[in-house]
N, CA, C and O of each residue as an XYZ file, in Angstrom:
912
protein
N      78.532    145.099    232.936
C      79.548    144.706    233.903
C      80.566    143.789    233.252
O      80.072    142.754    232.806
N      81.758    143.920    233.110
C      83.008    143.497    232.835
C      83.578    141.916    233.701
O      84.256    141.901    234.729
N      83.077    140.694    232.942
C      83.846    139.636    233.882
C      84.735    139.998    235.412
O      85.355    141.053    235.544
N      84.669    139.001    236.430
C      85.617    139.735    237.480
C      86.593    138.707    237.440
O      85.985    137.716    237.845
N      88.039    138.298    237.121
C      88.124    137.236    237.618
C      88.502    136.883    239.307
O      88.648    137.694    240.221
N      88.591    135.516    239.344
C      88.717    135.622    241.143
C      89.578    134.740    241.398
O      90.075    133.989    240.558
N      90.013    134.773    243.479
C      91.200    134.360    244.050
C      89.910    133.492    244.163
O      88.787    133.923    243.904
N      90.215    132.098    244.618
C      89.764    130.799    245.133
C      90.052    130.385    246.860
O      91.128    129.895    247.204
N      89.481    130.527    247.363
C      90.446    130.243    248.831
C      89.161    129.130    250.033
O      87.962    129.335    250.223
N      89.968    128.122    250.557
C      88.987    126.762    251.217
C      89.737    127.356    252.454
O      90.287    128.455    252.524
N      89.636    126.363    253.443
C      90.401    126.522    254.663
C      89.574    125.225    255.432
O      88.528    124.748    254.992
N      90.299    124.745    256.723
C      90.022    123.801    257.250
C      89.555    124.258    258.938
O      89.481    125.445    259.257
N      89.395    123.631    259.482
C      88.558    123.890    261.026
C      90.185    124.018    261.922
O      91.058    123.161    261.775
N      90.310    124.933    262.604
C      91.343    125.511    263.439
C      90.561    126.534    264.842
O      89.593    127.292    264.904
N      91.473    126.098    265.703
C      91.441    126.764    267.342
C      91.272    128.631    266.897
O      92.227    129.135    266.308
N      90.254    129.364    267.169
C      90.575    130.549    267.000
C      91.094    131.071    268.425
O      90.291    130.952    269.351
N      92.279    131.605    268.692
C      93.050    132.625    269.533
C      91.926    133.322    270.606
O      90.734    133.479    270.339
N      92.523    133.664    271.755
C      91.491    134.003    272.781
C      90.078    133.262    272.912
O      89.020    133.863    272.725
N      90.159    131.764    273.284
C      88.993    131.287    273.596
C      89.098    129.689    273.268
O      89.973    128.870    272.985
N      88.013    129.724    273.426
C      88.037    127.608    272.784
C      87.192    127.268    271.886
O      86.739    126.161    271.596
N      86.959    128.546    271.358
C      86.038    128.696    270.006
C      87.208    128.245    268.535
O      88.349    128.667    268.343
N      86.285    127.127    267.574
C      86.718    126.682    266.402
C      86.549    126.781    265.411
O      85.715    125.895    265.225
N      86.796    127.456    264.050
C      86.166    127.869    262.801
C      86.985    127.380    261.663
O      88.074    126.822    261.790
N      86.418    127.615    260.612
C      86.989    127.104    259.239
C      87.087    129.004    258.807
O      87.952    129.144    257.942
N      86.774    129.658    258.994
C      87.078    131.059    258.988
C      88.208    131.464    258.165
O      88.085    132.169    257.163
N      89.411    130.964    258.643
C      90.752    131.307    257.975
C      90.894    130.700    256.778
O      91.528    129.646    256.829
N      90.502    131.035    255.714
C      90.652    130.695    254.233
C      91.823    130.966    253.493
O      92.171    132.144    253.571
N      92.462    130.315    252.872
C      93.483    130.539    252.041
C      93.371    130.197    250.309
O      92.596    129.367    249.835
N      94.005    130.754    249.787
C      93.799    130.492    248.344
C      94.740    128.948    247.938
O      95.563    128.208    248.477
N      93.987    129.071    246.631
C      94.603    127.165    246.379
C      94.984    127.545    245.344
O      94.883    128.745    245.089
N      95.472    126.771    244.535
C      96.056    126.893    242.755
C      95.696    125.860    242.246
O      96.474    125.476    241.372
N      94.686    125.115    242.443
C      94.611    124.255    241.776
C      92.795    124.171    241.427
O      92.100    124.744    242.266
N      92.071    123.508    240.276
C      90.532    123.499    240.087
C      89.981    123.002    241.175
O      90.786    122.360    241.849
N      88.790    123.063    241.651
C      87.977    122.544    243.363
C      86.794    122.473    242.661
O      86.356    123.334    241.898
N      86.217    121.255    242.992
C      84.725    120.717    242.512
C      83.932    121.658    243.197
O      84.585    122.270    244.042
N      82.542    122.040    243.110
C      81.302    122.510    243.932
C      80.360    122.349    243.987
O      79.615    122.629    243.048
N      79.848    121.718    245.335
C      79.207    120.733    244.992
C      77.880    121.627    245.529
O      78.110    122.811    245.283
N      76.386    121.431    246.271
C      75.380    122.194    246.757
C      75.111    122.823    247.852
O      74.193    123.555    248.221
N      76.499    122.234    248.524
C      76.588    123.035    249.896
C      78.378    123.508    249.772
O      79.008    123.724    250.808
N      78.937    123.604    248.617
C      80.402    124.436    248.757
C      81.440    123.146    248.067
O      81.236    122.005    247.654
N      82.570    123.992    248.201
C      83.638    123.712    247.712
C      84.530    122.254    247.863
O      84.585    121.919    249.046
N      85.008    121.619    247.243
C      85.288    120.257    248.351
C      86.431    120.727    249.261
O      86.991    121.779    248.954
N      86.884    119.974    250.478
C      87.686    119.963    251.177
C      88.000    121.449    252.351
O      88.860    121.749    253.179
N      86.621    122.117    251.754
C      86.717    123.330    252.462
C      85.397    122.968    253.534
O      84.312    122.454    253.262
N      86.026    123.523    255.071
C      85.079    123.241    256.078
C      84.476    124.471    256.896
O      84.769    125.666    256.918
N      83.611    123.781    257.494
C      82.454    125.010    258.648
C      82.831    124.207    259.866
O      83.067    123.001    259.796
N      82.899    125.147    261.378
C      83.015    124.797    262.448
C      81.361    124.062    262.749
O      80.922    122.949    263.040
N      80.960    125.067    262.550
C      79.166    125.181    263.400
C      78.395    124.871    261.717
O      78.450    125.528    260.678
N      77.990    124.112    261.920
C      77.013    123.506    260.260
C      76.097    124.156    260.763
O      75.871    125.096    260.001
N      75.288    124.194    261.816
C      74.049    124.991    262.233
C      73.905    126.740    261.631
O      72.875    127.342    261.327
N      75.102    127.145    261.612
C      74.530    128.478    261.054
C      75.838    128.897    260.223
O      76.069    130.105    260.162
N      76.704    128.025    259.584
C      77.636    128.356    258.303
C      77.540    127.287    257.496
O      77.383    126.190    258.032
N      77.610    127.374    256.133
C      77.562    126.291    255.590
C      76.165    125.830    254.805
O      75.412    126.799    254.891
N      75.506    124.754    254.075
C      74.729    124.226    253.618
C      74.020    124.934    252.532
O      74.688    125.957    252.378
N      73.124    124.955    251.768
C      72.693    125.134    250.311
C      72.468    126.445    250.219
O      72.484    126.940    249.092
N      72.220    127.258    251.334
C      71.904    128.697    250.732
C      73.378    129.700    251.276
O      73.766    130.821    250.946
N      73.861    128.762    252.155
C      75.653    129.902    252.134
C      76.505    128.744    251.790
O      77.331    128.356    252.615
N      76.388    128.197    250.723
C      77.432    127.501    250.070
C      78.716    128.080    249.702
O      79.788    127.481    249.624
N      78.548    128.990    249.543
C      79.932    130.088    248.589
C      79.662    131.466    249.534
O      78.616    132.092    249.699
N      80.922    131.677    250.051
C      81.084    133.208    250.415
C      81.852    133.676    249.607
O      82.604    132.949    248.958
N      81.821    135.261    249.445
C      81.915    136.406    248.245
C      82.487    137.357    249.337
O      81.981    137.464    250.454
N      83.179    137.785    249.072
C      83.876    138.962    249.811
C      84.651    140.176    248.794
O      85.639    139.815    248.156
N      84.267    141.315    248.698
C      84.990    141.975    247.697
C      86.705    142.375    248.581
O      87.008    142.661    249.740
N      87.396    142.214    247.437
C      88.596    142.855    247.670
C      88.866    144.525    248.072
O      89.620    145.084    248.868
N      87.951    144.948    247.193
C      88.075    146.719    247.859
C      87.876    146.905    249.697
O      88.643    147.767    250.126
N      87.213    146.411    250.518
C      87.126    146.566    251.422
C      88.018    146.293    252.515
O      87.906    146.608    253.700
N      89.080    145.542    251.819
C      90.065    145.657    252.373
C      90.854    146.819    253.154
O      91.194    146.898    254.334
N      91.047    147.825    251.900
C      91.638    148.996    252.039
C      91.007    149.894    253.043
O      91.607    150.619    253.836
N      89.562    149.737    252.893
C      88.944    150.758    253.986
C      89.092    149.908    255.415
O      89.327    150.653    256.366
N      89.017    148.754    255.685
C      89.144    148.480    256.845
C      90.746    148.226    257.195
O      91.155    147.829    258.286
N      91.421    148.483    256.247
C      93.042    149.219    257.175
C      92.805    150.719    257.474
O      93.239    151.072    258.570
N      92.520    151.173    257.119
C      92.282    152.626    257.063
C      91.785    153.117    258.574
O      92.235    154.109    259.147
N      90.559    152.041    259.209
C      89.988    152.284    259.802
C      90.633    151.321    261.341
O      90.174    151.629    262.441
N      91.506    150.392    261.245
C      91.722    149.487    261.985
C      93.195    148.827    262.343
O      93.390    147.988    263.223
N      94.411    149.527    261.263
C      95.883    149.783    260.989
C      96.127    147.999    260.386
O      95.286    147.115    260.217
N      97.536    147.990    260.193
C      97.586    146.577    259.539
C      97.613    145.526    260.176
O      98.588    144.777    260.243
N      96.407    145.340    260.779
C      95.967    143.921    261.601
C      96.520    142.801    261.086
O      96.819    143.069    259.922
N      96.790    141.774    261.323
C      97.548    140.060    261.494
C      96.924    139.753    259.722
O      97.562    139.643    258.676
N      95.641    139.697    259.956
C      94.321    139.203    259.440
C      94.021    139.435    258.013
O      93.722    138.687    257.083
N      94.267    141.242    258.183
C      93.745    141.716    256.982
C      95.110    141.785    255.776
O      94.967    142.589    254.855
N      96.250    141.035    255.814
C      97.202    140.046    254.588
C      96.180    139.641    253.739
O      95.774    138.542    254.114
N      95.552    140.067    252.706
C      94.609    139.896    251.982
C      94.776    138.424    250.919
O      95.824    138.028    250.410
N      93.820    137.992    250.831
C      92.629    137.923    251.207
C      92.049    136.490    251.816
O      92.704    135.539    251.391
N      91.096    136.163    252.608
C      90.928    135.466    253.294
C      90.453    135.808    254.569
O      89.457    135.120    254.794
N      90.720    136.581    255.537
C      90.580    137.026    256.551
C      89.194    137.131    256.917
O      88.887    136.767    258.052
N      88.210    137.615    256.057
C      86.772    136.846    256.495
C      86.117    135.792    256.393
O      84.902    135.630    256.505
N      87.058    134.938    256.142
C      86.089    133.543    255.973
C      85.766    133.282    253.878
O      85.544    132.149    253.450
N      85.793    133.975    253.341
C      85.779    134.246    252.112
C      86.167    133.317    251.092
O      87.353    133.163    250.799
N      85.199    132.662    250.510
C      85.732    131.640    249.247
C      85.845    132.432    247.938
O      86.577    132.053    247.024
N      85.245    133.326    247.888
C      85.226    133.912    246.627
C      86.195    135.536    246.955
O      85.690    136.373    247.703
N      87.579    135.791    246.297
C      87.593    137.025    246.668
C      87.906    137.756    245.174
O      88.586    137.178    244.326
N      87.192    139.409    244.908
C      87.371    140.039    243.208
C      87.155    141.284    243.524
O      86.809    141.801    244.586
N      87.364    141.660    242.623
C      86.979    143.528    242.196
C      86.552    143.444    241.490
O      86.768    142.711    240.524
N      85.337    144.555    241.784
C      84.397    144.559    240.526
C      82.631    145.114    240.804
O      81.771    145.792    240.241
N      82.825    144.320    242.030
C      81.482    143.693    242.636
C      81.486    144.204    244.016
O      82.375    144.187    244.867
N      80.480    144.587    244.037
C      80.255    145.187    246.013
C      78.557    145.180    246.335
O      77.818    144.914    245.387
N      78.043    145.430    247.474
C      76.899    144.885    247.590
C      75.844    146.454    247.349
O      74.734    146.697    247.821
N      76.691    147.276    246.470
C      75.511    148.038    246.128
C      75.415    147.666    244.458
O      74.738    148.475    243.823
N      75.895    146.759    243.821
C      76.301    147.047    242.304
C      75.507    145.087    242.313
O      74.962    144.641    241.303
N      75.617    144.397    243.395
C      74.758    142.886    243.332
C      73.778    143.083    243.984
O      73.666    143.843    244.946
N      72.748    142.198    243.358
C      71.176    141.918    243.665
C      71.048    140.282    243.921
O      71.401    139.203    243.444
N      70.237    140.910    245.095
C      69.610    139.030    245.758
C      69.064    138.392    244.380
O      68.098    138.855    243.773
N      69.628    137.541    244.067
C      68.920    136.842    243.010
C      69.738    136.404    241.901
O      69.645    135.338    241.293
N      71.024    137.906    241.601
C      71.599    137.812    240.281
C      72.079    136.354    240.421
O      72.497    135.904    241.488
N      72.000    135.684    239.347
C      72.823    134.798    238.636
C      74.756    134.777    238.028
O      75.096    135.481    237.077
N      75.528    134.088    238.599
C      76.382    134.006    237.972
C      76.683    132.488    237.508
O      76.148    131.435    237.854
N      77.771    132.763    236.570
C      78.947    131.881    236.094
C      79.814    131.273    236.458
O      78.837    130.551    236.654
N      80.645    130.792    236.764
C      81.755    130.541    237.379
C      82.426    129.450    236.751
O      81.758    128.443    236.982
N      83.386    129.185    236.096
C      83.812    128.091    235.622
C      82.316    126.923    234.942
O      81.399    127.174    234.160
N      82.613    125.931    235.538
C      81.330    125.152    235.176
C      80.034    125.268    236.131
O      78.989    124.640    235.962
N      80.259    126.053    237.014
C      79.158    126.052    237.960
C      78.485    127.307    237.728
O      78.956    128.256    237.101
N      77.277    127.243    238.313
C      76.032    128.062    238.222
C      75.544    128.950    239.418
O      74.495    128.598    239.958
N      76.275    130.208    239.952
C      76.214    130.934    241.531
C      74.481    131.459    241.335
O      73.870    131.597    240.275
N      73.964    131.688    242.797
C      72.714    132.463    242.477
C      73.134    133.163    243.813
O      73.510    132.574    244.826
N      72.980    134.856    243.611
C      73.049    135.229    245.026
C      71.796    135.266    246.359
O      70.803    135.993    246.316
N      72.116    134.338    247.470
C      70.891    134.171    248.268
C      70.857    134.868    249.614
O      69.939    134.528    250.360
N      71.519    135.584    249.952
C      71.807    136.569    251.547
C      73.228    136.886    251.227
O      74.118    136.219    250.700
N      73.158    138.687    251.929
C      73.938    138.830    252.884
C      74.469    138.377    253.439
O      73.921    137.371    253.889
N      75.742    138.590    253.868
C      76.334    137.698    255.229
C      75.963    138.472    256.562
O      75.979    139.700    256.471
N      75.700    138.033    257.535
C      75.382    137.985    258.661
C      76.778    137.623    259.397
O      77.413    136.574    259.291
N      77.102    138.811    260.201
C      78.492    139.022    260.707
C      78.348    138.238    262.301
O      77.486    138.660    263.073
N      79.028    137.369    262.611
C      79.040    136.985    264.026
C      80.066    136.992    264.726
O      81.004    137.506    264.116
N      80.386    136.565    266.003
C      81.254    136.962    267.109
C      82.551    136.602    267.189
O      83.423    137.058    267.929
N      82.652    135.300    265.941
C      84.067    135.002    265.692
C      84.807    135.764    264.960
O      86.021    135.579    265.038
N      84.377    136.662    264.191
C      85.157    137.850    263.871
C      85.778    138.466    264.880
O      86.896    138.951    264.707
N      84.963    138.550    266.395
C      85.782    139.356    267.080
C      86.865    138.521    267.667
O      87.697    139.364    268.003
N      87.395    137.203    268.023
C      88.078    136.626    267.967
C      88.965    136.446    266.796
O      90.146    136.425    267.142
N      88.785    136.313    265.549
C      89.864    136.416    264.638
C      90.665    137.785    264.213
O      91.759    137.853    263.652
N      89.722    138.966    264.684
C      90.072    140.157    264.466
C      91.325    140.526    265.433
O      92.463    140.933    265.202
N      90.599    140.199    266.639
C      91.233    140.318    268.466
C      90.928    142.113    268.063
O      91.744    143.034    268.043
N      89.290    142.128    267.745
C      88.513    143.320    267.899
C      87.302    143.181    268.500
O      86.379    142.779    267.791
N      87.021    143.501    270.032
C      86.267    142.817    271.138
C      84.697    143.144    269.933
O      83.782    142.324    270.004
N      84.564    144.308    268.962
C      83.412    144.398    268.021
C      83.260    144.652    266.844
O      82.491    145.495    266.380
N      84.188    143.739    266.093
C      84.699    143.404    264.547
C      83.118    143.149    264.100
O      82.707    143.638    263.048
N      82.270    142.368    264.945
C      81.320    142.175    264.586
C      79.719    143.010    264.516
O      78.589    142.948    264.031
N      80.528    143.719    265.309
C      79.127    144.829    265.071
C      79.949    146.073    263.837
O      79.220    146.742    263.104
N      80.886    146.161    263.801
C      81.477    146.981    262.879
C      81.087    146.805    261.547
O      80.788    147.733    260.796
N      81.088    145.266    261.162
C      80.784    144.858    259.905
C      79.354    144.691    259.522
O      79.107    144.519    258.328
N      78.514    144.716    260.271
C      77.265    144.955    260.170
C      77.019    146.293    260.225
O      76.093    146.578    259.465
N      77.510    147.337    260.871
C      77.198    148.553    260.757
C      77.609    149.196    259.557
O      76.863    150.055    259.086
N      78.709    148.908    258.972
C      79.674    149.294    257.935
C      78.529    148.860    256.813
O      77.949    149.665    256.085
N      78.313    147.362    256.821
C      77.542    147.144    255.081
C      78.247    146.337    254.256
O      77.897    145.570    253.359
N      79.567    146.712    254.824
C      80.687    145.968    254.413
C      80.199    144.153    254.887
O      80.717    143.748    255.927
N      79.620    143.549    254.424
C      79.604    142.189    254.700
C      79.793    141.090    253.983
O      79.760    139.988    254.530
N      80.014    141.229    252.686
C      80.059    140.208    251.593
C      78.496    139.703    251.512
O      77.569    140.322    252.034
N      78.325    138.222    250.618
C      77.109    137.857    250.707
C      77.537    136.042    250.379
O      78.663    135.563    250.510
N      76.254    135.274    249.927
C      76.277    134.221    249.947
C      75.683    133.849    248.430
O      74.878    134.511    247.774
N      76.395    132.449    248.034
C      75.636    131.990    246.876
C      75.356    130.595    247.579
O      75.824    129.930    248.503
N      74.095    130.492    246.418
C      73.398    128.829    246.226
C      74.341    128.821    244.905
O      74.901    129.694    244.241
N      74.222    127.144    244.842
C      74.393    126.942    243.696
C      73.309    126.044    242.918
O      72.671    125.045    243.252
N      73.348    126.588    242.085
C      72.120    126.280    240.876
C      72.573    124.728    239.874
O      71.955    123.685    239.663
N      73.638    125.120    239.536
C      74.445    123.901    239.242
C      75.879    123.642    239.528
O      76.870    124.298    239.207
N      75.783    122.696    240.109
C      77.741    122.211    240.590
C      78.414    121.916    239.095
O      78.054    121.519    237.987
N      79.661    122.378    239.798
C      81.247    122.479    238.036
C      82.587    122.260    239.508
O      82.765    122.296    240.725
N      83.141    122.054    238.315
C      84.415    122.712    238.448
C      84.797    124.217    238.369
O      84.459    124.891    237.396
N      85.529    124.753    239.440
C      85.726    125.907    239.322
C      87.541    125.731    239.631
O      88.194    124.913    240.279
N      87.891    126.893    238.841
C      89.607    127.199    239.129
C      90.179    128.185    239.236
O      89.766    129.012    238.423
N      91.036    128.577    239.915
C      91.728    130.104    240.311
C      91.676    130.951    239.361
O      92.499    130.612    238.511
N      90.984    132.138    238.981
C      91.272    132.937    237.991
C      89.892    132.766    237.112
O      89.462    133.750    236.512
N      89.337    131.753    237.057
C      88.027    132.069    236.411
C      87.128    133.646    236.589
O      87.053    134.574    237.394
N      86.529    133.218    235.243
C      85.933    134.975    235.477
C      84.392    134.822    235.851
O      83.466    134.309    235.222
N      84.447    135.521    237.242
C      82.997    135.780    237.615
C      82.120    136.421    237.007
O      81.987    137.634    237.167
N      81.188    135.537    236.006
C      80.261    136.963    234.805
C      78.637    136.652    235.459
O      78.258    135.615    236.005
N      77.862    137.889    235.207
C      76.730    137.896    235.543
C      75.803    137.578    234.517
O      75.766    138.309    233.527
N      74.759    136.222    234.638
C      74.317    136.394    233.497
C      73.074    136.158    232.977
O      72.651    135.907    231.848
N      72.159    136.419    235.015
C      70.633    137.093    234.885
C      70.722    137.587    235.915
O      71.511    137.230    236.789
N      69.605    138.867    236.026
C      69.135    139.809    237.196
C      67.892    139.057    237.348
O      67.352    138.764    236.282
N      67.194    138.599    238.628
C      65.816    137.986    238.890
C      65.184    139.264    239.881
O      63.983    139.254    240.151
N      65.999    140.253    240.349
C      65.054    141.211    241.370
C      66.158    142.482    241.404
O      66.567    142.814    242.516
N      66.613    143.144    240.313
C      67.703    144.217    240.631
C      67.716    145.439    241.311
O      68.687    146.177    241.477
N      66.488    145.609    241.717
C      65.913    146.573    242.130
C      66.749    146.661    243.866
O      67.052    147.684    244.480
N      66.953    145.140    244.314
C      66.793    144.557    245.569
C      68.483    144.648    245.855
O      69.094    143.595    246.033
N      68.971    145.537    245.880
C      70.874    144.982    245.870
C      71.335    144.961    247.545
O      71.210    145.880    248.354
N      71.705    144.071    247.686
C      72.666    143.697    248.779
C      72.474    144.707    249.882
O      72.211    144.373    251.037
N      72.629    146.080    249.441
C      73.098    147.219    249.863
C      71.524    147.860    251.130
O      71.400    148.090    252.333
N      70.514    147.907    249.710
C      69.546    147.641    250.185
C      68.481    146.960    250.780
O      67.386    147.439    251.072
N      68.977    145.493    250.987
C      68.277    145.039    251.754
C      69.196    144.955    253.405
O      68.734    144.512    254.457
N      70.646    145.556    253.166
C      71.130    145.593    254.338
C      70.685    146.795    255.124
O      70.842    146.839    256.345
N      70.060    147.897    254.351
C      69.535    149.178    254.814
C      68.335    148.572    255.361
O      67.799    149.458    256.026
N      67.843    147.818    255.402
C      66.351    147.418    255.583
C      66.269    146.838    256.512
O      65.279    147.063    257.207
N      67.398    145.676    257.036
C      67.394    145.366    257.941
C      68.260    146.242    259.497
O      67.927    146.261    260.682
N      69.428    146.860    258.774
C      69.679    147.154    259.618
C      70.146    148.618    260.380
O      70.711    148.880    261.442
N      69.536    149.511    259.123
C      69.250    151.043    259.357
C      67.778    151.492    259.426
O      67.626    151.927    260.568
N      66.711    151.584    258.794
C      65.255    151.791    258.428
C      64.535    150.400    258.901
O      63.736    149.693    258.286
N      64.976    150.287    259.929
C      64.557    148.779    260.648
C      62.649    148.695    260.437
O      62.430    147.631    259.858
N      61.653    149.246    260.641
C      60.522    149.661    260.562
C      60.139    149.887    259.345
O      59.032    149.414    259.090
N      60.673    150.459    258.472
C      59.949    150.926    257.039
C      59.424    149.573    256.541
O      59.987    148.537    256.188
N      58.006    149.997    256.651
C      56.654    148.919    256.740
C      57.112    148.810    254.645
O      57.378    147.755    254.069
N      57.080    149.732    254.204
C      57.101    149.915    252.440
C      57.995    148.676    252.165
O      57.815    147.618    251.563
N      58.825    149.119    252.709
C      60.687    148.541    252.197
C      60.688    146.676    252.530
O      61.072    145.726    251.847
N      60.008    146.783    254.028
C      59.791    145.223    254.701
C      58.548    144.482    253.653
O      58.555    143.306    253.288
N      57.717    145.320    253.373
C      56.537    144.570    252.590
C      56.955    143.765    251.446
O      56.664    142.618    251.107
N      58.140    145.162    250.646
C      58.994    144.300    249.742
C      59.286    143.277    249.391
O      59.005    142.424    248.548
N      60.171    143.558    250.503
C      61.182    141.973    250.916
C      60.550    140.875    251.095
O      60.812    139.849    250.468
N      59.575    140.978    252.041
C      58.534    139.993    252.139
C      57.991    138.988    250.892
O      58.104    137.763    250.836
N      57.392    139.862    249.948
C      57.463    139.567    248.722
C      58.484    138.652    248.041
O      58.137    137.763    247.264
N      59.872    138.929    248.393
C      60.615    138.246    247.358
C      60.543    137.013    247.506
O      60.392    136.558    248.640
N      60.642    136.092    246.283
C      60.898    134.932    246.231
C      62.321    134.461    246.365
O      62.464    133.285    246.699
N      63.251    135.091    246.186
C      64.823    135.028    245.482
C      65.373    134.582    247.210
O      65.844    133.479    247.488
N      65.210    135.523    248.041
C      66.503    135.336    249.449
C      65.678    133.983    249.930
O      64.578    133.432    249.920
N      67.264    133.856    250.422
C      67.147    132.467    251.792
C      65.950    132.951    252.108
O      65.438    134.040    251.849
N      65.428    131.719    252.890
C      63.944    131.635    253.290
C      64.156    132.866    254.927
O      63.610    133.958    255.083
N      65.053    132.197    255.824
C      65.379    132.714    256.588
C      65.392    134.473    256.611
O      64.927    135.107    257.558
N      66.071    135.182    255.273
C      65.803    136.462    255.066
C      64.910    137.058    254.989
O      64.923    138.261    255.254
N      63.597    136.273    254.514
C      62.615    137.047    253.813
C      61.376    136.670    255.194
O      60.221    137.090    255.109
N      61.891    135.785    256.473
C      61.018    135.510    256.995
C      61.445    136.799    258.579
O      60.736    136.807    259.585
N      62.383    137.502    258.452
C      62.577    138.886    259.238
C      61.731    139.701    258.958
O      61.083    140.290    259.823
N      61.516    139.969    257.121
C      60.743    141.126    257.303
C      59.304    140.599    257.432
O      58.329    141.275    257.760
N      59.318    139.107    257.083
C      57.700    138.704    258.019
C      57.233    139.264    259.573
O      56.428    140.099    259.984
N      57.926    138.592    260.012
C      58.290    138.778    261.321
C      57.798    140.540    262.260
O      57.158    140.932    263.235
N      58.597    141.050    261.173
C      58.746    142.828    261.834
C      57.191    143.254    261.192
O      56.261    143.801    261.786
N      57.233    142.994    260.383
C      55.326    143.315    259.669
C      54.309    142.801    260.345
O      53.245    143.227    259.895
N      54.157    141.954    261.373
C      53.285    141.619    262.209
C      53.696    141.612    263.928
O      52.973    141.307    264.876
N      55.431    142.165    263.919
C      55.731    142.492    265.338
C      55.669    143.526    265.559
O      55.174    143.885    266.627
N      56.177    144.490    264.583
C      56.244    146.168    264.843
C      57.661    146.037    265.547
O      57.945    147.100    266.099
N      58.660    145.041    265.703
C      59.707    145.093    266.525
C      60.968    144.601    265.614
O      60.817    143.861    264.642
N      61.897    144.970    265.931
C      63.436    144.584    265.310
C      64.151    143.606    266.272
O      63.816    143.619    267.457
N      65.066    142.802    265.863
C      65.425    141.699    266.575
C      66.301    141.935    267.067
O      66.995    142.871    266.670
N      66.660    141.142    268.202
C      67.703    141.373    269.533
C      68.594    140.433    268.316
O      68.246    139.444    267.671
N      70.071    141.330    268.331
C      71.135    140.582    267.436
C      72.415    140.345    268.563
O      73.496    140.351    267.975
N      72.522    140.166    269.834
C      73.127    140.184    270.415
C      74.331    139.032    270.917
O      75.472    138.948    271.371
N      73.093    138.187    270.444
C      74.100    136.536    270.523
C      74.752    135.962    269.707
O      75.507    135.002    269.867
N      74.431    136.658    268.567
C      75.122    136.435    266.917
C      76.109    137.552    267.156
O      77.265    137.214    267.411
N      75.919    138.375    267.126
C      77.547    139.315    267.540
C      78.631    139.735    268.699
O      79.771    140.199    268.700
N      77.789    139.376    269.564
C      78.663    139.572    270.935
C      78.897    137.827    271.603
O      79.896    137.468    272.228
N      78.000    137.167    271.349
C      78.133    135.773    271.298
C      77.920    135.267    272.703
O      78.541    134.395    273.310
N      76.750    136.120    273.135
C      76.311    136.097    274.246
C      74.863    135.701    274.450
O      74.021    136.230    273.725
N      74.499    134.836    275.353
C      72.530    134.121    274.881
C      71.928    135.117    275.492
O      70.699    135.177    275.512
């Protein structure tokens, strides 16, 4: 795999449109180096710390190719002025979540990425989209980006090149553990797996606990429609 280099983009806590809901969501790129520290970038914020933000979604990753397919599929929305529009600190080509594995290791300037989940698409998409189910789209699609820990905090700066430079579980890519959760919901083989891994957020690996002694798949309804 060929270095990627990447756009840099923070953003601050703002009113999202249709509602009285607040996010740091809208990311923009910077030009200048940004420290990183174990829970993210400086000066870049989360609305809800409860479920964005802190040591295992420190860094969001969003590939640039997916852009194109979701004009394709959705015309030239407000939003999708690339890139930023999902919330996205990291945006490159190169990289998509069938070609990364939970675990790989990157580079980044002086800092040390480890990939730890998927992103998990929620309901403020459908508010930033003003697509009543942006959020079930992006979970259905696959299209979700993912999350890094960081292993060691640096300096990072616009244009640095994202290099990979260990696999800890390659077998396990993005792609496929999004099939696992959210197509082949049951495949006892695939969940036993996962179970197994040491590498994902704790939180990830404690679903396919979960389904291996429930026999059941989880109601995702309040995370995407944003309804209890």
């Amino acid at each position: 795999m060929h270095p990627s280099p990447i756009v840099l983009l923070i953003g601050s806590i703002a009113p999202l449109s249709g509602g009285d809901a607040h996010s740091g969501i809208d990311k923009t790129p910077v030009t200048r180096p940004l420290a990183l520290g174990l829970e993210g970038f400086e000066s870049d914020e989360q609305a809800d710390r409860r479920v964005h933000g802190g040591v295992e979604k420190a860094v969001h990753h969003y590939p640039f190719e997916h852009y194109a397919t979701w004009r394709k599929e959705l015309g030239d929305l407000a939003p999708l002025t690339p890139p930023g529009a999902f919330g996205e600190n990291l945006s490159s080509t190169g990289l998509t979540e069938t070609t990364v594995a939970v675990g790989d290791i990157f580079q980044l300037g002086g800092a040390l990425l480890q990939v730890s989940q998927g992103r998990q698409p929620c309901w403020k998409l459908n508010l930033r989209f003003d697509v009543p189910d942006m959020a079930q789209r992006v979970q259905k699609s696959g299209r979700t980006g993912w999350y890094y820990r960081v292993l060691q905090p640096g300096t990072v700066s616009p244009g640095d090149m994202l290099e990979r430079v260990d696999r800890i579980a390659p077998d396990w890519t993005l792609h496929r553990l999004w099939h696992a959760l959210y197509v082949d919901k049951l495949n006892l083989r695939e969940l036993e797996g996962m179970a197994a891994l040491d590498v994902p957020a704790e939180g990830w690996r404690k679903y396919a606990v979960r389904r291996l002694e429930s026999r059941r798949e989880e109601d995702w309804s309040a995370r995407l429609d944003g309804k209890a």
